[in-house]
C-alpha positions, 0 to 999 in steps of 0.5 A, spaced: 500 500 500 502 506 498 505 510 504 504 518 504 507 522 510 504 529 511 508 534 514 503 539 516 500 543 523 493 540 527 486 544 525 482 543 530 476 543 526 478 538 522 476 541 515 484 543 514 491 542 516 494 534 518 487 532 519 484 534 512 491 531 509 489 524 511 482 524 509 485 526 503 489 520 503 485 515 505 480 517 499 485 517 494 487 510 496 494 512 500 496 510 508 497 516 511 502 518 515 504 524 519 509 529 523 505 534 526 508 541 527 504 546 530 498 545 534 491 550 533 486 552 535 480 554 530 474 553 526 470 555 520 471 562 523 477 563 525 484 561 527 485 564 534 492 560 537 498 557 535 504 553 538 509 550 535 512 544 536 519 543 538 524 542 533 527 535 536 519 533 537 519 534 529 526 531 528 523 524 533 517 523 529 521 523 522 526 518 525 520 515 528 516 513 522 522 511 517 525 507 522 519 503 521 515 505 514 517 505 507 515 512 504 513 512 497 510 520 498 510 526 502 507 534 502 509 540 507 503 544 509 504 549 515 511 549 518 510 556 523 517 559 522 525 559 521 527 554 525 521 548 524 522 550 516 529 548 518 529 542 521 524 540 516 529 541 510 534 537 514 530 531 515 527 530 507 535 531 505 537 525 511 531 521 508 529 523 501 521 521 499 521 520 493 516 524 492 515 531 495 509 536 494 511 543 498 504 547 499 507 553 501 502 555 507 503 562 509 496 564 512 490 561 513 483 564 510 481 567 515 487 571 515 491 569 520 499 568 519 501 561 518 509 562 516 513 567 519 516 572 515 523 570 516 521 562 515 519 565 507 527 566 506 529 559 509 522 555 505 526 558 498 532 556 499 533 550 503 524 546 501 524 549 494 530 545 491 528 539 494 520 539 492 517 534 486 512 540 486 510 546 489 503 549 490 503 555 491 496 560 491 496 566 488 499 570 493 503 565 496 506 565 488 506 573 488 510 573 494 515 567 491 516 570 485 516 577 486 511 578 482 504 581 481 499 574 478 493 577 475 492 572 468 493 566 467 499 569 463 502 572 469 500 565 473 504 562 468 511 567 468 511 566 476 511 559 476 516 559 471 521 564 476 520 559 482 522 554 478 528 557 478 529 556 484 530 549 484 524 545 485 522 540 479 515 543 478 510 548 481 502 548 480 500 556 481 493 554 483 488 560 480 482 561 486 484 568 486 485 568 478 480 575 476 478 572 469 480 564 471 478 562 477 478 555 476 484 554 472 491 552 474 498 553 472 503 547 471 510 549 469 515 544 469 521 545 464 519 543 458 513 548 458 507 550 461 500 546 462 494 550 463 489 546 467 482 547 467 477 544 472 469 546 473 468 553 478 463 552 483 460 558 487 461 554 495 462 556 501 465 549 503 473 552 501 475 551 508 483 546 507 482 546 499 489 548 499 491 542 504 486 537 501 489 538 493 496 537 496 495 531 500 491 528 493 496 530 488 502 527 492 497 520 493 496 520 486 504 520 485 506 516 490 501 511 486 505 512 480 501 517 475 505 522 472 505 529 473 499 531 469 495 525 470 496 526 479 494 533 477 488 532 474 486 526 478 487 531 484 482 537 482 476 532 480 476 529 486 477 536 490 471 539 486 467 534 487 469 535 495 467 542 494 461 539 491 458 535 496 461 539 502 457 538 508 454 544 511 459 545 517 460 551 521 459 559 520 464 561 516 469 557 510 466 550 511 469 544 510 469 539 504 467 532 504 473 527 503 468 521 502 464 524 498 464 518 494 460 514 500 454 518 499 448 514 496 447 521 491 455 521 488 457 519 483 460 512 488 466 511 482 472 514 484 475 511 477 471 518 475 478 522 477 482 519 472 478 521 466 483 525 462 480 531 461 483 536 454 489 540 457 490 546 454 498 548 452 501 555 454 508 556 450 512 560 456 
């Protein structure tokens, strides 16, 4: 069975964060596992506390796990600051997952910081070069690439410009595009891939981010391609969107078992379908 670790921070409402990660990978027919890396305390509202973990705790739990798993994926959300960004680079170089998907987690919906402003520095230089793929947001993507991102053009020139910083792919994800908010932005070496998906009018968006992440390294760990994993990914996290319970006063929740229920469509196949990608010469 595929293993996936998720390196990430605990919402207590359980629509994001380590929790959301491992729903998702259950879903997508992965074992999740995790190093925890700071605790929260928030809902669909809000954020309102958080303590980061010490770093030997982070550095334990990694020792722990790969003493005993075979790791065949990984993604990084919430990291906290400088020093937890460091001792997770120093522990993905120790054990090299063979896949790594980095979701650049910077600040929370709701609009509380989730990454120190020093740890930006520390996620560039020591996380990026070592990343299968990056996911940033459109924010996360400005700050990045130094760069304002308003078109799928811009999309695709920052994540052109954070690929040079040494990851071999980043996915700009458009929620925040002005004219393409259901289109996102693969670049990899070899040119850019646009990849559109169905725009869904929800309040369910909470842990979108972290539950895209988490599917897209559990289809590598799988073995389909970058393409492939992406696609499957972005069906199976509308469809999440789509049939997102009514939880809570503010972003609610997803459903990462969507598929359980008797009015969905029930075949998780359906991800894989290949949809028509559009190609964006760089």
């Amino acid at each position: 069975m595929r293993t996936v670790l998720t390196i990430a921070g605990s919402d207590s409402g359980a629509g994001a964060g380590i929790q959301a990660d491992l729903k998702a990978t259950s879903a997508n027919g992965g074992y999740g596992l995790s190093v925890l890396t700071s605790v929260t305390a928030q809902n669909t509202k809000a954020v309102t506390a958080a303590f980061a973990l010490p770093p030997e705790l982070i550095e334990a739990q990694f020792d722990a796990i790969f003493d005993d798993f075979e790791v065949h994926g990984a993604k990084s959300g919430m990291l906290a600051d400088r020093e937890r960004v460091e001792v997770v680079a120093a522990c993905m170089r120790r054990y090299r997952p063979p896949q790594y998907v980095l979701d650049p987690v910077m600040v929370s919906k709701s609009g509380f910081p989730l990454l120190a402003e020093d740890a930006v520095d520390a996620m560039r230089d020591e996380l990026l070069p070592l990343a299968t793929l990056v996911t940033p947001n459109v924010a996360e993507a400005q700050l990045l690439a130094g760069m304002e991102v308003r078109t799928v053009s811009d999309a695709a020139e920052a994540g052109r410009r954070i690929l040079e910083l040494g990851p071999e792919a980043v996915l700009v994800k458009g929620g925040h595009l002005e004219e393409s908010p259901a289109t996102d932005v693969l670049v990899e070496l070899a040119g850019a891939t646009v990849i559109e998906g169905e725009y869904l009018e929800s309040r369910n968006t909470h842990g979108t981010g972290c539950t895209f992440s988490a599917a897209i390294a559990t289809q590598l760990a799988g073995g389909l391609d970058l393409v492939r994993a992406v696609h499957a990914a972005k069906r199976y996290l509308t469809e999440a969107i789509r049939y997102g319970p009514a939880l809570g006063e503010g972003a609610r929740p997803t459903d990462h078992f969507f598929y359980l229920r008797p009015e969905a469509d029930g075949d998780p196949s359906e991800w894989l379908i290949d949809d028509p990608v559009k190609e964006l010469r760089l």
